[in-house]
N, C-alpha and C positions, 0 to 999 in steps of 0.2 A: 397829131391831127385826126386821128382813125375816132378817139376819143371821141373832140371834139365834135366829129360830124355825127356821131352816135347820138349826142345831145341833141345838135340840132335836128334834127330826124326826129327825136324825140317829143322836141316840143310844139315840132309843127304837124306830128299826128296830133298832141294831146290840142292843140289849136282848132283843126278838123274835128276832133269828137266835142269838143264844147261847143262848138259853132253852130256846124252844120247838126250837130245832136242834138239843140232843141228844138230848128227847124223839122227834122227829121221826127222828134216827138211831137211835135206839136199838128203832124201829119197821121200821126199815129192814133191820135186819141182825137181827130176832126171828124167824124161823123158822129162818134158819140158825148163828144161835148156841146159840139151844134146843133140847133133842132129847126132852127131857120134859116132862109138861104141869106139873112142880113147877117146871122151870127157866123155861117162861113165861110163870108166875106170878110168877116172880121177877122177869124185865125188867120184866110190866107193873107190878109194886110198886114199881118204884124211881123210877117215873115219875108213878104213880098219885096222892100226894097235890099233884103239881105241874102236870102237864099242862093243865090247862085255866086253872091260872091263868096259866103262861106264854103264852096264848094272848091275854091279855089284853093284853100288849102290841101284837099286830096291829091290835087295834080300837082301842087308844088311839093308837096313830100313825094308824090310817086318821081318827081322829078331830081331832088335831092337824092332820094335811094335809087336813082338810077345812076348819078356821077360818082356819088360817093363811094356806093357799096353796088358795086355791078354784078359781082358773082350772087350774090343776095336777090339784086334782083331779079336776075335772069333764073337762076332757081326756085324764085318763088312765084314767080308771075307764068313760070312752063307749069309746074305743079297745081298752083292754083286755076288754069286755066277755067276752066266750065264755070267755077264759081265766079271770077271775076267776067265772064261774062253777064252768069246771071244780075249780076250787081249792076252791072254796066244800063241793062236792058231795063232795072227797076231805075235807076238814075232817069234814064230815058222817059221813064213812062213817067215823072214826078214832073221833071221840066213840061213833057209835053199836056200834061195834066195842068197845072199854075196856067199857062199860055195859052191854053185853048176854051178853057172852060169861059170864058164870057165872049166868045166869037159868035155864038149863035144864042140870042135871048127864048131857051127854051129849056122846059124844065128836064127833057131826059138828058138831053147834050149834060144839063149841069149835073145832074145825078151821076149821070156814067165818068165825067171826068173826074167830081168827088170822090168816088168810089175807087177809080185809078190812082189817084194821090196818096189815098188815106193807106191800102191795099201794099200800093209799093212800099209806101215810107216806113209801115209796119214789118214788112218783110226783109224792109232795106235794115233793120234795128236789129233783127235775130241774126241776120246771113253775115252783117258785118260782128257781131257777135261771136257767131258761132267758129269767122277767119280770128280772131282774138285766140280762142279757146284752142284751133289748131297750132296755134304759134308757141302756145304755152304747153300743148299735152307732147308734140311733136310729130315730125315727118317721116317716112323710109327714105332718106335722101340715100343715093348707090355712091358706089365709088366716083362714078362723073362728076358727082354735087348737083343731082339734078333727081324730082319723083315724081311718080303720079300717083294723084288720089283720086279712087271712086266719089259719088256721089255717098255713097256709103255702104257698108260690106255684114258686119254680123252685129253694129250698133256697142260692141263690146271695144274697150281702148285695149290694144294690144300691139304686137309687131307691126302686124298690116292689118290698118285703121282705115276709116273711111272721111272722107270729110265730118259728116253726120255721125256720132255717136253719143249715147250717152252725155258723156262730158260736153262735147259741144255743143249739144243740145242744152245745155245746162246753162255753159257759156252766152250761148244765144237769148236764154230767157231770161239771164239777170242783166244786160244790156237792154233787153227790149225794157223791158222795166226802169230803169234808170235814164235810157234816154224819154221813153212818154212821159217820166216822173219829171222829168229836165225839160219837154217841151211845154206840159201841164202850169209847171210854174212861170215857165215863157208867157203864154199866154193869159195867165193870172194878170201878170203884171202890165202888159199891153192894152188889156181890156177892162169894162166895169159892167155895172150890171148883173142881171141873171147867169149871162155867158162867165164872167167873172167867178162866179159862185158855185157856179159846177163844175168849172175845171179845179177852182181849191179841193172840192168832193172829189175829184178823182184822184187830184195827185194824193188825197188822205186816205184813201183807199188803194194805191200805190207802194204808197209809202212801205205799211208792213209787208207786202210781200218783197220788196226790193231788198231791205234791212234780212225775211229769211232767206232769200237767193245769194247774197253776200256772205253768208254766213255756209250755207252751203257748198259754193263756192268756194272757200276758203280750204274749206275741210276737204272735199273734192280732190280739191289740188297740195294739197301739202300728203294725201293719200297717194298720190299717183306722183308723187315728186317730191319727196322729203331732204332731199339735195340742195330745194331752190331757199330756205333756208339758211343756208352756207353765207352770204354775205351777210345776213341780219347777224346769224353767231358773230364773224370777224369784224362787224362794225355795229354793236348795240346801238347806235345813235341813229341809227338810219330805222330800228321799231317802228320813228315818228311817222314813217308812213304809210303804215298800216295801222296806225292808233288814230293819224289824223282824217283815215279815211270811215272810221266807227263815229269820231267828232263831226265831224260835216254833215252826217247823215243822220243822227241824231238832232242836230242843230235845225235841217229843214222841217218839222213838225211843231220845234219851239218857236220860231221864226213865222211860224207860219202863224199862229194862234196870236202871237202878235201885230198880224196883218201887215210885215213889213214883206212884201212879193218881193221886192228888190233884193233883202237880204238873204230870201226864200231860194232867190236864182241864184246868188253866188253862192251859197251852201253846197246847190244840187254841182254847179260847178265845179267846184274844189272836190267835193266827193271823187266826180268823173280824171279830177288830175290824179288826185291820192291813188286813185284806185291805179291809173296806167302807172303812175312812179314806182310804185311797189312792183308788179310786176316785171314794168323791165330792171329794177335796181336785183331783182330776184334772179333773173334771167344772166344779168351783164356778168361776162363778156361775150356770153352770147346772144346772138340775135335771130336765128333761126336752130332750134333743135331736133336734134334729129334722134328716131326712134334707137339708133346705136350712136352712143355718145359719141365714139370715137369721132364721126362726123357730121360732127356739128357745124354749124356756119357762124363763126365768131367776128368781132371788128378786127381780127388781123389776118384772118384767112378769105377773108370776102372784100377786103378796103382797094381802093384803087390806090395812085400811086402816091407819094407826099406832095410832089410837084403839082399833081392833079388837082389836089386837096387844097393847094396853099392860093392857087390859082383863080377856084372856083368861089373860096372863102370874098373874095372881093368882091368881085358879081354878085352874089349872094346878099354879101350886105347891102347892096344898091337896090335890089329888089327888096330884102327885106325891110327898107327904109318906105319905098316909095309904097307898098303893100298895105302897111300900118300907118301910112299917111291916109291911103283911101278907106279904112277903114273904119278909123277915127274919125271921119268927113264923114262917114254917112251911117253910123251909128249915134254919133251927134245930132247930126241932120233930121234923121227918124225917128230921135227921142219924146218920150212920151207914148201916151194912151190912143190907139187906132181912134179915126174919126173920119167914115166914109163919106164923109160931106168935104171933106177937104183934099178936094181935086181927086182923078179917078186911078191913077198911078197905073190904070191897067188890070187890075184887080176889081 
């Protein structure tokens, strides 16, 4: 069962990062795609009747890692404190940024809440990056199974790291990059036009620096962990993905020339799964590392109990039914090309 919930955890972060990650870029690269206040009404419409429910996947995976894997979370959620504040408070400022900006028909109201959207959503793309980057380089977890990180200590990865270093910096920037490249083609495909045209310019301008941050990255981390390797030796068949994550990524510039946006977004897509599957396949069986291996936080030293497991497994599925029912209903529903003439949705 300990397995099992591993996966599911799994798939309902990588759920979160495709969802809310191209809202999230598409926030990112919104003051400089848009140059009119009709074109950034049109980013935030294309986003507008989904945003907050892809947001739902963040609390439903914090909620799954919280029955499933307790000790997991309670260790990482004390350690990561400050940061997941900060995240908390950019979350905040994006909602309340979407909702308030057309309250008052004035142009600094709309500048300043623009500006809070664009601001967070960008910040929200490296910080949740940069938590990626900590997971993979690892924590001082003590003997309790519990640590703390500064904001950041000498920028160098060593025993006692700081949230911020180097590597997570690193982390941070090939995620900002690949989610603006994931929101870029978001709104390629939602809009037409001028606005249309320069966000393709962006994400093609995107494009090669993501391809050399991936590549970086790569090298980064097989530098400072040549261990995580160890399951691609024991299982060669599993290569495919990290071979499928070079494929994907390649494909959204050939895709892209073809004018097909649609194929353009699932590339960037599949990219962002390839890219979490490798990692955690790299990782498993652990789930949180720790800077002395000895204690590490794995799926059988962090799982709750079978009973727990077997319990929650049914609820779960009921939620996860009725979840992808509403989802499906309104990703259907909002299909197609923004058209601010058709009714004001708030936006």
């Amino acid at each position: 069962m300990a397995i099992l919930w591993f996966w599911i955890t799994a798939v309902m972060v990588a759920l979160y990062v495709v969802l809310d990650g191209f809202d999230l870029g598409a926030g990112a690269i919104h003051l400089i795609a848009a140059r009119t206040d009709e074109e950034r009404r049109k980013i935030i419409r294309s986003i507008g009747p989904v945003w907050d429910g892809n947001e739902v996947w963040l609390l439903a995976g914090g909620g799954v890692l919280y029955f499933s894997f307790p000790q997991l979370y309670a260790s990482a959620f004390s350690g990561f404190y400050l940061p997941l504040m900060m995240v908390l408070w950019m979350l905040m400022g994006r909602a309340i940024a979407l909702e308030f900006r057309t309250h008052i028909d004035a142009p600094v109201w709309k500048a300043f809440f623009d500006g809070v959207f664009s601001i967070s959503s960008l910040l929200l793309t490296i910080f949740l990056g940069a938590a990626l980057g900590n997971v993979i380089r690892g924590v001082p977890i003590g003997p309790d199974k519990y640590f703390f990180l500064p904001l950041w200590t000498n920028w160098n990865v060593g025993p006692n790291p700081g949230i911020l270093d180097w590597y997570t910096v690193l982390s941070g920037l090939c995620t900002f990059a690949a989610l603006s490249l994931h929101g870029a083609n978001w709104v390629a495909l939602k809009t037409d036009g001028e606005l249309q045209e320069r966000t393709r310019k962006i994400a093609s301008v995107l494009w090669p620096a993501l391809l050399v941050l991936t590549i970086l990255s790569a090298i980064a981390t097989y530098s400072l962990h040549p261990n995580l390797l160890d399951n691609y030796k024991k299982y060669p068949i599993t290569l495919l993905a990290p071979a499928l994550v070079f494929v994907c990524l390649f494909a959204i510039p050939v895709l892209r020339k073809k004018g097909n946006d649609l194929g353009t977004w699932y590339a960037s897509s599949l990219y962002l799964v390839f890219m979490l599957v490798a990692g955690v396949w790299a990782l498993f069986p652990v789930i949180l590392p720790a800077t002395d291996p000895s204690r590490n936080l794995t799926i059988w030293n962090s799982a709750t109990s079978d009973y727990a497991m077997r319990i929650a497994i049914r609820w779960w599925i009921i939620g996860i039914v009725l979840a992808a029912g509403y989802f499906i209903y309104i990703y259907r529903r909002f299909a197609g090309k923004v058209n601010l003439a058709d009714g004001d949705h708030g936006y």
